[in-house]
KOLSE-513673 format. One record per residue (C-alpha): residue in one letter; x, y, z; residue number from 1. Coordinates in pm, 1 decimal, padded with zeros to 6 digits. Example, Ala and Ser with C-alpha at 12.3 -4.5 7.8 and 13.67 -1.06 7.14 Angstrom:
! residues 2
("a" (01230.0 -00450.0 00780.0) 1)
("s" (01367.0 -00106.0 00714.0) 2)
***
This chain:
! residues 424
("x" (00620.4 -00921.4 00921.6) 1)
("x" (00597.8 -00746.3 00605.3) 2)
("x" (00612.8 -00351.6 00661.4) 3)
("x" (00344.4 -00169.9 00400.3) 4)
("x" (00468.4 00226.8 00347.9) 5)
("x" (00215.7 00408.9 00186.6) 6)
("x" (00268.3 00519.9 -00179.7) 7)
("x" (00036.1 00805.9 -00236.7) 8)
("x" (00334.1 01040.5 -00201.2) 9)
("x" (00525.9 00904.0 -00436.2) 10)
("x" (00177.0 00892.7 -00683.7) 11)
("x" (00114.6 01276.2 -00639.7) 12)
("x" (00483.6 01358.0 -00708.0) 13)
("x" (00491.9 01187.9 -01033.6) 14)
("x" (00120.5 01334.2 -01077.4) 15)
("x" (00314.7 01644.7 -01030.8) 16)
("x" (00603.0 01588.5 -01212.7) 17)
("x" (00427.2 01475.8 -01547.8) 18)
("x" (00178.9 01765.0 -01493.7) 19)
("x" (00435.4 01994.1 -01480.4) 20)
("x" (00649.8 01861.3 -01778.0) 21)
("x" (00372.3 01915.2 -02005.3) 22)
("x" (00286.2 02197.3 -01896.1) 23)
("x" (00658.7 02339.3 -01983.8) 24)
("x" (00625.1 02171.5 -02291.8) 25)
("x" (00415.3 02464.5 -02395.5) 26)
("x" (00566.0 02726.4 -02241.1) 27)
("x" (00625.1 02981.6 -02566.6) 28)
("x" (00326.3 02907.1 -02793.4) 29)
("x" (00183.0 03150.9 -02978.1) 30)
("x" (-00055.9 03231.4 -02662.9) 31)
("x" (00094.3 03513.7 -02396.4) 32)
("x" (00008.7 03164.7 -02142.4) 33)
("x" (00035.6 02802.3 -02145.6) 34)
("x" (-00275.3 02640.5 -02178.5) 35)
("x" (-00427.8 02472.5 -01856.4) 36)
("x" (-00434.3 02134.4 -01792.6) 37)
("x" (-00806.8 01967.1 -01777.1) 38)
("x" (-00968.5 01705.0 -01598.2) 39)
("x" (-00940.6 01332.4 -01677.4) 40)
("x" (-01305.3 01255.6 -01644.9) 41)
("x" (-01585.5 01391.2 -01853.8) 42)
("x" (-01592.2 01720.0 -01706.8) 43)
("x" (-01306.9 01747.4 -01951.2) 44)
("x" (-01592.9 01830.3 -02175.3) 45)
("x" (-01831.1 02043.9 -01950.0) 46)
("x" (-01625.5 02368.7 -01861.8) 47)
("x" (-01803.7 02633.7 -01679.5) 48)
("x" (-01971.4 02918.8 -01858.0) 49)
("x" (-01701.2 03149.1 -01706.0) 50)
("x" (-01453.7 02917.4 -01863.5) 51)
("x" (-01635.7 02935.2 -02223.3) 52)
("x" (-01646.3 03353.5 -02201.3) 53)
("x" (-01472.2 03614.2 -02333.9) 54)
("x" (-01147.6 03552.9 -02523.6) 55)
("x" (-01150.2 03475.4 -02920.7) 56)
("x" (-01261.8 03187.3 -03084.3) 57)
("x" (-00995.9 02934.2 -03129.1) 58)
("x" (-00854.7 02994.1 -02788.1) 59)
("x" (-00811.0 02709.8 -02575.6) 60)
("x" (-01006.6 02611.6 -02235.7) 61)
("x" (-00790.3 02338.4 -02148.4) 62)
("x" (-00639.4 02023.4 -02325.4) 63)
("x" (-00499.4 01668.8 -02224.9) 64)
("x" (-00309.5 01382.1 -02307.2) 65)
("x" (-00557.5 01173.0 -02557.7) 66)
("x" (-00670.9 00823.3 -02422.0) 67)
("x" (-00425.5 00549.3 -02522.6) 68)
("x" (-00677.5 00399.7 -02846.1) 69)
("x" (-00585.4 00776.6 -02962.5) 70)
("x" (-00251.0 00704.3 -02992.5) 71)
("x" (-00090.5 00709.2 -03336.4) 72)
("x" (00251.6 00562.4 -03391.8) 73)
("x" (00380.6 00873.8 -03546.6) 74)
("x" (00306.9 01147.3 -03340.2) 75)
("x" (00492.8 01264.6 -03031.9) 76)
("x" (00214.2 01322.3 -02835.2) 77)
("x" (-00160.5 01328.7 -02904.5) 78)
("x" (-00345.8 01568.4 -02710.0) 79)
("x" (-00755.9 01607.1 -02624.5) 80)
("x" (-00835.1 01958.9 -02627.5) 81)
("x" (-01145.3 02192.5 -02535.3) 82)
("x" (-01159.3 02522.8 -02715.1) 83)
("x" (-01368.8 02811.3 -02780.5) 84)
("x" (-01522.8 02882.7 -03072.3) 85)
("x" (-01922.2 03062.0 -03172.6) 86)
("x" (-02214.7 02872.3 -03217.4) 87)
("x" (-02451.9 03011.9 -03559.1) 88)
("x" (-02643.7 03265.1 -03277.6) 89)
("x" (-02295.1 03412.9 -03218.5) 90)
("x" (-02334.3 03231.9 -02907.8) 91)
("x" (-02008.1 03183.6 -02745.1) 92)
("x" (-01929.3 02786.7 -02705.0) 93)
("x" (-01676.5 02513.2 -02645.5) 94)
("x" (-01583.8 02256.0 -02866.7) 95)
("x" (-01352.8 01908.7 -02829.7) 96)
("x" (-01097.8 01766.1 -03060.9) 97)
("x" (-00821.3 01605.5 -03055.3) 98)
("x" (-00463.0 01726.8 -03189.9) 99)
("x" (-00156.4 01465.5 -03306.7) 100)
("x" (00170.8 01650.4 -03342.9) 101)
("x" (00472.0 01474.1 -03554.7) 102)
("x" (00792.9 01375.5 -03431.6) 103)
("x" (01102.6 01531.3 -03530.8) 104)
("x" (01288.8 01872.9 -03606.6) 105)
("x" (00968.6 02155.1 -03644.1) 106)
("x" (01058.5 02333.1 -04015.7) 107)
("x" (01070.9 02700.5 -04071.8) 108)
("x" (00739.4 02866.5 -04044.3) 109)
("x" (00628.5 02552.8 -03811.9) 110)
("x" (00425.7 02242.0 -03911.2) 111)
("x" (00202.1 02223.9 -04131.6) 112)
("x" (-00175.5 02127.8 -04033.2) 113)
("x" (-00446.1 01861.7 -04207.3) 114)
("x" (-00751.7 01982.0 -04026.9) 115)
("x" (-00961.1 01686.9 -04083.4) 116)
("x" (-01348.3 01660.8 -04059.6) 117)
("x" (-01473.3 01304.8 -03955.6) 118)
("x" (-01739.6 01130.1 -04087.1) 119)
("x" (-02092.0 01058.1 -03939.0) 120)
("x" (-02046.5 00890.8 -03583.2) 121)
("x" (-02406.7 00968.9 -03425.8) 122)
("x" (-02528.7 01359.2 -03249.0) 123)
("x" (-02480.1 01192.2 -02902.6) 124)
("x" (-02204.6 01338.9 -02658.3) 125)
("x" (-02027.5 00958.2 -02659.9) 126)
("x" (-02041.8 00956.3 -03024.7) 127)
("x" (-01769.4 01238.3 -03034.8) 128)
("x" (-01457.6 01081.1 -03182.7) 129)
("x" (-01205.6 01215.6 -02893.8) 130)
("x" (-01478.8 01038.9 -02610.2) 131)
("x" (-01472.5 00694.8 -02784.2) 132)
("x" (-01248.1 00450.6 -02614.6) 133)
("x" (-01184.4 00215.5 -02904.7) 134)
("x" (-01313.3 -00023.0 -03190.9) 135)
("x" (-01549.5 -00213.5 -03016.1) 136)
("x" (-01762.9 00067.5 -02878.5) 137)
("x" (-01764.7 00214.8 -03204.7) 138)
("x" (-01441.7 00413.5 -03266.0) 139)
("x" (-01555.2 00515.0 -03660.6) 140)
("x" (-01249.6 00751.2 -03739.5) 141)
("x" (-00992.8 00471.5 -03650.7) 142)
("x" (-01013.1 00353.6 -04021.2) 143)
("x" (-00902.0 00705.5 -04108.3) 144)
("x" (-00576.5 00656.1 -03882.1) 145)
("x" (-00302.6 00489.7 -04138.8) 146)
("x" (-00385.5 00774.9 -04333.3) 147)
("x" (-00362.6 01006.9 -04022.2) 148)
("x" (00023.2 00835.7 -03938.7) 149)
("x" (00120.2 00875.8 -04352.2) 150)
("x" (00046.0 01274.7 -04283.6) 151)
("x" (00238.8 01260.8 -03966.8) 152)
("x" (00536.6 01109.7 -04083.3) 153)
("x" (00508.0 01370.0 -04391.8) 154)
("x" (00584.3 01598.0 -04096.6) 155)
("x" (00259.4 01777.0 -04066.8) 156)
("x" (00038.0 01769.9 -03767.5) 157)
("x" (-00296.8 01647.6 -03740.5) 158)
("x" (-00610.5 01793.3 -03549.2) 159)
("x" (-00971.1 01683.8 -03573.6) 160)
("x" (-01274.7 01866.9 -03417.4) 161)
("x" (-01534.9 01697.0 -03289.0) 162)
("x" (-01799.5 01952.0 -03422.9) 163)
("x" (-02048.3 02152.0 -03242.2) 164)
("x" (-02266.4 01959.0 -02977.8) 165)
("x" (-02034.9 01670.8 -03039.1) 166)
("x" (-01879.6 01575.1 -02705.9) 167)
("x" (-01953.1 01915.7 -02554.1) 168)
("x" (-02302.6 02044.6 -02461.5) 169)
("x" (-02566.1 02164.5 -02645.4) 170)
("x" (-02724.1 02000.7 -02987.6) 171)
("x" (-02498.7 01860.4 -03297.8) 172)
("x" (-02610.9 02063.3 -03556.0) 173)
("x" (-02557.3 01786.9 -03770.9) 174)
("x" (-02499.8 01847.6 -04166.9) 175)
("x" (-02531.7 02256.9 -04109.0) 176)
("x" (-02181.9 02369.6 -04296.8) 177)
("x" (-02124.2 02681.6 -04142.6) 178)
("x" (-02146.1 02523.6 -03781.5) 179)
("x" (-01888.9 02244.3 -03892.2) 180)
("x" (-01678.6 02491.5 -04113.3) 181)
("x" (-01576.3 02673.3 -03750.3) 182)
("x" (-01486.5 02391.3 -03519.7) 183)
("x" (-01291.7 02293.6 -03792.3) 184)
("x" (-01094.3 02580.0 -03848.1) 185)
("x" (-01144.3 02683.3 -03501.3) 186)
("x" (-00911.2 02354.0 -03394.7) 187)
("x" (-00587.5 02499.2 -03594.5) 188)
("x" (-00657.4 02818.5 -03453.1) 189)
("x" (-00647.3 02625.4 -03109.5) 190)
("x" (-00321.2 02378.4 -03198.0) 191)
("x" (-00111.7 02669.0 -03285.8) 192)
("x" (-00157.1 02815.3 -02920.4) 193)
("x" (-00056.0 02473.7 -02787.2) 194)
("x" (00271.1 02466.8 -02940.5) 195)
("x" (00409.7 02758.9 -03091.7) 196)
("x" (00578.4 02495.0 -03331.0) 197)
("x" (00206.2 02481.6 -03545.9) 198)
("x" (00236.2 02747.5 -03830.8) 199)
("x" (-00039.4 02934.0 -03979.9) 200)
("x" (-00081.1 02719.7 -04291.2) 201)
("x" (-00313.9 02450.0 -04353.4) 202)
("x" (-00530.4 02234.4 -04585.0) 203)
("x" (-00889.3 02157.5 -04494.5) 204)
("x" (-00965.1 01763.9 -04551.4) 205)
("x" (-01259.5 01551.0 -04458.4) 206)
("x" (-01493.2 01263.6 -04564.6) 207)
("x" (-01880.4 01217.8 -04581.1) 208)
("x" (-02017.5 01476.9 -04300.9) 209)
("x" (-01642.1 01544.9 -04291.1) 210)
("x" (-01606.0 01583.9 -04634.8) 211)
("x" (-01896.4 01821.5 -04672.1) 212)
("x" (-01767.7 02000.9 -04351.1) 213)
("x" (-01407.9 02101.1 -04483.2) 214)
("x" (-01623.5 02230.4 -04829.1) 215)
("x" (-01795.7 02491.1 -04582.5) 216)
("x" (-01463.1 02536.8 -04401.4) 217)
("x" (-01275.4 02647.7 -04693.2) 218)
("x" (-01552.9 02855.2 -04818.1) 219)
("x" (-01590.4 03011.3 -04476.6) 220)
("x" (-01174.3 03021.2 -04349.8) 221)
("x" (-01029.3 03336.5 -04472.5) 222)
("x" (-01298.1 03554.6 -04309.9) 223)
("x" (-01330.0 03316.9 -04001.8) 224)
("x" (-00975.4 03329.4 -03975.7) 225)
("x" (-00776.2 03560.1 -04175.5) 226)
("x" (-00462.9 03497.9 -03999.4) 227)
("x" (-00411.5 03141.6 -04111.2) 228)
("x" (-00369.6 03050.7 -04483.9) 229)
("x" (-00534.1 02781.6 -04645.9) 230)
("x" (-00355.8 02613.6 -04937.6) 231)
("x" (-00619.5 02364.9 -05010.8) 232)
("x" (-00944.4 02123.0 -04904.1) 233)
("x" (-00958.0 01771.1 -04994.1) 234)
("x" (-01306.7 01622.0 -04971.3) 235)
("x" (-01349.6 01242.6 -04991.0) 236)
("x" (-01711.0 01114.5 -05063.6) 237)
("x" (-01830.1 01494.9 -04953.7) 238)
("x" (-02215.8 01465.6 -04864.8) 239)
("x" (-02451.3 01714.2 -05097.9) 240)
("x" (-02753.8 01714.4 -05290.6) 241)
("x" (-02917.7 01552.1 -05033.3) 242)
("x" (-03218.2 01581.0 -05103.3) 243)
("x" (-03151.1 01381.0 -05478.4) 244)
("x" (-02980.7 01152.4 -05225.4) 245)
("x" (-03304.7 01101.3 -04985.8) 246)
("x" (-03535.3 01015.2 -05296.6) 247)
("x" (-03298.4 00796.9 -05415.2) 248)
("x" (-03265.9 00629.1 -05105.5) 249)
("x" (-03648.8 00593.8 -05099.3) 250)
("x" (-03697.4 00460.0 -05424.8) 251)
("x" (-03423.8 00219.9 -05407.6) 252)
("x" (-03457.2 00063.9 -05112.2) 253)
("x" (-03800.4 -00074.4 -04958.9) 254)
("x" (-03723.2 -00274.9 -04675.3) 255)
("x" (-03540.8 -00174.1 -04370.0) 256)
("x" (-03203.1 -00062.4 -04336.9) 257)
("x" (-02918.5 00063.1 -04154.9) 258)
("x" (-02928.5 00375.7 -04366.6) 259)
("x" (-03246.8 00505.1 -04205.1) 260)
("x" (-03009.2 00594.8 -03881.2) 261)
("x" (-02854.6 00856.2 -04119.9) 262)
("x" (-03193.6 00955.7 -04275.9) 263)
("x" (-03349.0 01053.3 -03917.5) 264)
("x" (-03011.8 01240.5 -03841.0) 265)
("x" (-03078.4 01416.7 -04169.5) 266)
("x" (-03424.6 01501.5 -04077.6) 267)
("x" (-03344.4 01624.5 -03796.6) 268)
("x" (-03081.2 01885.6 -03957.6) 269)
("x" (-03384.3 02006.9 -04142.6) 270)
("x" (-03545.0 02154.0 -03846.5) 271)
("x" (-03227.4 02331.8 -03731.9) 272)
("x" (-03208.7 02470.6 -04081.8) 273)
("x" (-03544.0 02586.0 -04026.0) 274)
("x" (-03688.6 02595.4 -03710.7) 275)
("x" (-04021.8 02667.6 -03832.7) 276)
("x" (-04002.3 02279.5 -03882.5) 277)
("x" (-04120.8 02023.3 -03654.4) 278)
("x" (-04007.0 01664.8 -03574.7) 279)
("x" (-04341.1 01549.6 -03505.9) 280)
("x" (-04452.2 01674.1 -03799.9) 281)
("x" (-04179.6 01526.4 -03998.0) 282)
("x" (-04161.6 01133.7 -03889.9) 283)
("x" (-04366.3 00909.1 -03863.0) 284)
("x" (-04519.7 00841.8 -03502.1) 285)
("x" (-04293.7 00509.9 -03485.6) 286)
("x" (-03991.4 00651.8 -03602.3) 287)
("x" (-04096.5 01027.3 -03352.0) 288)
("x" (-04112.3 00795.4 -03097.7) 289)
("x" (-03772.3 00665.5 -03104.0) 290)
("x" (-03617.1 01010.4 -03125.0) 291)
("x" (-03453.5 00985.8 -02803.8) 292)
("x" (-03205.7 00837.2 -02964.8) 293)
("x" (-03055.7 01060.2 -03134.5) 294)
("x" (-02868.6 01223.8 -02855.2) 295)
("x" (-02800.7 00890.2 -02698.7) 296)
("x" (-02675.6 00631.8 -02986.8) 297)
("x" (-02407.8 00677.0 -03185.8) 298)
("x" (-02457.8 00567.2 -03586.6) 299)
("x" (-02352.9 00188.3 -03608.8) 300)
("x" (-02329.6 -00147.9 -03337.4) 301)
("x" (-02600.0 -00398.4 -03260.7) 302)
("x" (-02821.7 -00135.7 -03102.0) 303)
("x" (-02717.9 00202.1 -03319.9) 304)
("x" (-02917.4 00481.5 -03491.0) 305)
("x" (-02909.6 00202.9 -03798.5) 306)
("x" (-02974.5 -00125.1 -03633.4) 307)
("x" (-03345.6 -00283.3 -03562.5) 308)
("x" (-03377.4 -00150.5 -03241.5) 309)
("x" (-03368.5 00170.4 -03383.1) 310)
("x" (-03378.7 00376.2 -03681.5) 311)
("x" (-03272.4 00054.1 -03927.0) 312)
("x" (-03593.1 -00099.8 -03833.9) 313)
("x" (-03790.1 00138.2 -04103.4) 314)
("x" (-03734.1 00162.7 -04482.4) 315)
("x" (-03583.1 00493.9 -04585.7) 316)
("x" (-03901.5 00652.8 -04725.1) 317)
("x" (-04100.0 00501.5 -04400.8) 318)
("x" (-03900.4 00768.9 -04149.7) 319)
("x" (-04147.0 01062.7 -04282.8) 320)
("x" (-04501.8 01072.6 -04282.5) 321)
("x" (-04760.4 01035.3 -04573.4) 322)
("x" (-04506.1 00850.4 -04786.4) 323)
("x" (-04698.0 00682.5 -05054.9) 324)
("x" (-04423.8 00442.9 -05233.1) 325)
("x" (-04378.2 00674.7 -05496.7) 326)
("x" (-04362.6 01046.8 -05301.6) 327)
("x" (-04461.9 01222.8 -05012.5) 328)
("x" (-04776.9 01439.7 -04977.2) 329)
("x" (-04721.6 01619.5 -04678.6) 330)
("x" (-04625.2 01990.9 -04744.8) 331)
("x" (-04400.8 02040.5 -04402.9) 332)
("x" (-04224.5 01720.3 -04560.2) 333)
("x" (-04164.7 01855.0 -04897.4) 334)
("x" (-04065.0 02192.9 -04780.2) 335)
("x" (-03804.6 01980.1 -04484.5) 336)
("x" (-03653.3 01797.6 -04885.0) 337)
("x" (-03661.0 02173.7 -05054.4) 338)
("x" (-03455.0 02294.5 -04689.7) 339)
("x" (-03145.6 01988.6 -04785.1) 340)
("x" (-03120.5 02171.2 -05112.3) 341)
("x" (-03080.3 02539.2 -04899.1) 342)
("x" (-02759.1 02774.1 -04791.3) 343)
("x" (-02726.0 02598.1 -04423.9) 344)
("x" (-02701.6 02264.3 -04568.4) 345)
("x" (-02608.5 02224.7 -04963.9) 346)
("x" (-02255.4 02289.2 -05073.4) 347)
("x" (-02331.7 02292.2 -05397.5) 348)
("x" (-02247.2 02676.6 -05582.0) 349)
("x" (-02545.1 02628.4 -05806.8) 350)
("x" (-02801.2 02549.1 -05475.4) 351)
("x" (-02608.8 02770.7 -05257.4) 352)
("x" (-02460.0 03076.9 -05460.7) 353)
("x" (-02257.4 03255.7 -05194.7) 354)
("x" (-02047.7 02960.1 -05141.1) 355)
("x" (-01746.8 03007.4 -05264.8) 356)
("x" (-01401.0 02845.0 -05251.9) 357)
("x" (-01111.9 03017.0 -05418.3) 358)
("x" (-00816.8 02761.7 -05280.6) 359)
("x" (-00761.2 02500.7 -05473.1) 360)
("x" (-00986.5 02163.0 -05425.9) 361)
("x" (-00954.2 01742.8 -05465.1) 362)
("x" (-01254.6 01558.3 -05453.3) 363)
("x" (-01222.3 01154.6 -05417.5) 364)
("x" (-01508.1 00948.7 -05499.2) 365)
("x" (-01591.0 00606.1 -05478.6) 366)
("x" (-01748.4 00400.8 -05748.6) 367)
("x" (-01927.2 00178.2 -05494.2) 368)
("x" (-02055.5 00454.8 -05278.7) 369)
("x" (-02410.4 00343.1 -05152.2) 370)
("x" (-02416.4 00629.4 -04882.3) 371)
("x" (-02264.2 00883.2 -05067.6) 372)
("x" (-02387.9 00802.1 -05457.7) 373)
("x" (-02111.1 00902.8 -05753.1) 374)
("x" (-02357.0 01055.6 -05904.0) 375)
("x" (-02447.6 01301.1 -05673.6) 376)
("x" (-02055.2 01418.2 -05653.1) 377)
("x" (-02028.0 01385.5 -06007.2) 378)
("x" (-02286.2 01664.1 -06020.5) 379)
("x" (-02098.8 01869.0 -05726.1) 380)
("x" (-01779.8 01816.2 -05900.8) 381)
("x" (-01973.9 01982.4 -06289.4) 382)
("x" (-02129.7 02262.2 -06033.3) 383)
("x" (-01785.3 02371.3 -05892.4) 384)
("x" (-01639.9 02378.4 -06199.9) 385)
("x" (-01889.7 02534.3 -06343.2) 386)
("x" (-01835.6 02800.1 -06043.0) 387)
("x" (-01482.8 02851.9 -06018.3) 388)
("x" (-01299.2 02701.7 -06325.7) 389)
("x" (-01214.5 02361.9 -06463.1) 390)
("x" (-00806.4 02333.1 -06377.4) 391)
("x" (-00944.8 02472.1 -05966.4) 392)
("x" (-01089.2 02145.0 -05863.9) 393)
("x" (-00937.5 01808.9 -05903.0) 394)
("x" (-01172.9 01458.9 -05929.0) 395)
("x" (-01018.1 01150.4 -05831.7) 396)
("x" (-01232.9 00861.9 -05891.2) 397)
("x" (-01149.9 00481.8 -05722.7) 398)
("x" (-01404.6 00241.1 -05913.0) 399)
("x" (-01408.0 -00032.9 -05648.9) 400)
("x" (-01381.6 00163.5 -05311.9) 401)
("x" (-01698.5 00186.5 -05166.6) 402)
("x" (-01773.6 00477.2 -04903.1) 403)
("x" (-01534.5 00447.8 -04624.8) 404)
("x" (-01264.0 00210.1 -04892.3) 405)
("x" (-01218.7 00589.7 -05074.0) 406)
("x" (-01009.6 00716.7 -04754.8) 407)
("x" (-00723.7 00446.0 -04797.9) 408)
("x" (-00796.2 00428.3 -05217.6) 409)
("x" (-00747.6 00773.9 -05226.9) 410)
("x" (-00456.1 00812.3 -04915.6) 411)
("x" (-00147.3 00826.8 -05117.7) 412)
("x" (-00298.0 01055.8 -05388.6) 413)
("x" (-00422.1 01292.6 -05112.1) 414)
("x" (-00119.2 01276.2 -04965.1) 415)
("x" (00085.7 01390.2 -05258.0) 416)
("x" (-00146.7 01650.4 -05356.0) 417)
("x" (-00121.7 01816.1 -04979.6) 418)
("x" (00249.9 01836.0 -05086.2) 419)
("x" (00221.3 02015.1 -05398.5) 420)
("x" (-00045.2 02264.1 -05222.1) 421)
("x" (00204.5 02329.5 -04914.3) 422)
("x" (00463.7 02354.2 -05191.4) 423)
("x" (00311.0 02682.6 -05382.6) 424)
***
């Protein structure tokens, strides 16, 4: 007769055992506590109100080990982490990201940080890049990852917020800089007080949303957070001028298409930008009928903001009302195109004069770009020149990587140029 002994003891003392080894592991950062441990379901992402108040911004609720399809061969550890940060309101909030730390001897001053800012994944909670298992439910920052092991093996650490409303509750304010500009300099803030081996200096980098995110980030990070130092931000594909971008679209393209997922997301930053704007007043009843799915769907897949069952079913210029082939005569609709062009959304210094970035910048650009056009970076490029000086912003241009080729065309320049910045 075979004799079963029950192993649940054994289970909680490992439990107990790991828990506690990780927990040591932070013993001595740069907060006066070690940061708490978190749950390992999606509460993870829901802490209580008490939880989210008081403290600073940057301080961290809780963290975790990262889910195994977040593992990157060159970190030691990859960690999931909830942190505090304030919503536009001044509204105190928590945000989710995810933090890689390298392997290896820390240097003096501590490691180094690439802050990255993702591209567009969807405004849904399970569009958040930390919550997304792997490739096949959509995982669309995993093409950013060689470039994410390159950094680490460079010996700087990696962190990448998941944005406001992203993951955590509460609305993605999606496309509004200042709102991405804090959860991404909110997350160093946050990775130095999990291990006191994070310094204080760090370059802001980012593509598409991402791209245009860092742009508000370093514009925004020595008064956000005057205690770190930013030596640079390196914006691949950067959105801007969008609304040049949304006529484009319009006029280009007649039939439907995937894009149209990223056109309602964009219409719907409009009416955060200015609430006097209305959805309903904005799409067309199809398209307002469908707009449940912008909190549920994430961007791409068989049944994603872009595909036929959603957004992807309408030509671009079909998503808003009274479009007549050539130009829209709806007022609310012109004035939602005029608000893409305003302060909360445009990062362009001639649309949006008190932006203003005095570290110095690399923009990457792809020549086959049909989300993000050249032209419409070639433009931001001429404007921040124009703002801050010809020899302060670098343009890197890949003629055949289209929009998400210009990460890994554009990788080992990047890379390179992060070490001449950390370098000064």
């Amino acid at each position: 007769m075979n004799v079963i002994r029950s192993t649940q003891p054994l289970r909680i003392a490992a439990l107990a055992a790991a828990t506690a080894a990780l927990s040591l592991s932070f013993v001595g950062t740069a907060s006066a506590t070690a940061p708490k441990v978190g749950p390992t379901t999606t509460a993870f992402y829901a802490p209580s109100a008490s939880k989210i108040a008081g403290g600073k911004h940057g301080d961290v609720i809780w963290y975790r080990t990262a889910q195994s399809a977040l593992n990157l061969s060159n970190a030691s550890r990859a960690l999931n982490v909830v942190y505090k940060s304030k919503s536009l309101s001044n509204k105190s909030i928590a945000v989710s990201g995810t933090v890689w730390l390298p392997k290896g001897t820390p240097p003096t001053g501590g490691w180094k940080v690439i802050s990255w800012g993702h591209g567009t994944t969807g405004a849904g909670d399970s569009c958040a890049p930390s919550r997304i298992a792997d490739i096949v439910s959509g995982n669309y920052s995993s093409y950013v990852y060689p470039a994410f092991n390159a950094w680490l093996a460079a010996g700087y650490a990696v962190a990448m917020s998941d944005y406001e409303g992203l993951g955590t509750p509460g609305p993605h304010p999606y496309l509004i800089g200042h709102s991405e500009a804090r959860g991404v300099i909110d997350i160093v803030t946050a990775a130095r007080k999990l291990d006191s081996h994070v310094g204080t200096k760090w370059i802001a980098a980012g593509h598409s949303q991402g791209g245009h995110a860092t742009l508000f980030a370093a514009a925004d990070a020595k008064s956000w957070a005057p205690s770190l130092t930013l030596k640079g931000v390196a914006a691949f594909a950067p959105a801007s001028h969008l609304k040049t971008t949304v006529i484009f679209a319009t006029n280009a393209i007649k039939v439907p298409n995937g894009l149209s997922g990223l056109g309602a997301l964009i219409v719907r930053s409009t009416t955060m930008a200015d609430t006097t704007l209305k959805l309903s007043d904005l799409m067309n009843p199809a398209a307002y009928a469908l707009r449940g799915d912008l909190e549920t769907k994430c961007l791409g897949g068989d049944a994603g903001l872009g595909s036929l069952a959603s957004f992807g079913q309408f030509a671009p210029g079909n998503l808003l009302q009274t479009w007549t082939g050539s130009g829209w005569t709806s007022g609310k609709v012109i004035r939602a195109l005029n608000t893409l062009d305003g302060p909360a959304i445009n990062p362009s210094p001639k649309n949006n004069t008190k932006l203003r970035i005095t570290a110095p910048i690399l923009v990457l650009q792809g020549g086959l770009d049909s989300t993000v056009p050249s032209f419409t970076t070639d433009a931001l490029v001429t404007e921040m020149r124009a703002a801050d000086g010809a020899s302060h912003v670098t343009y890197n241009t890949y003629p055949s990587a289209d929009h998400g080729g210009v990460v890994g065309a554009g990788q080992s320049d990047a890379t390179a140029w992060f070490a001449t910045q950390f370098a000064k």
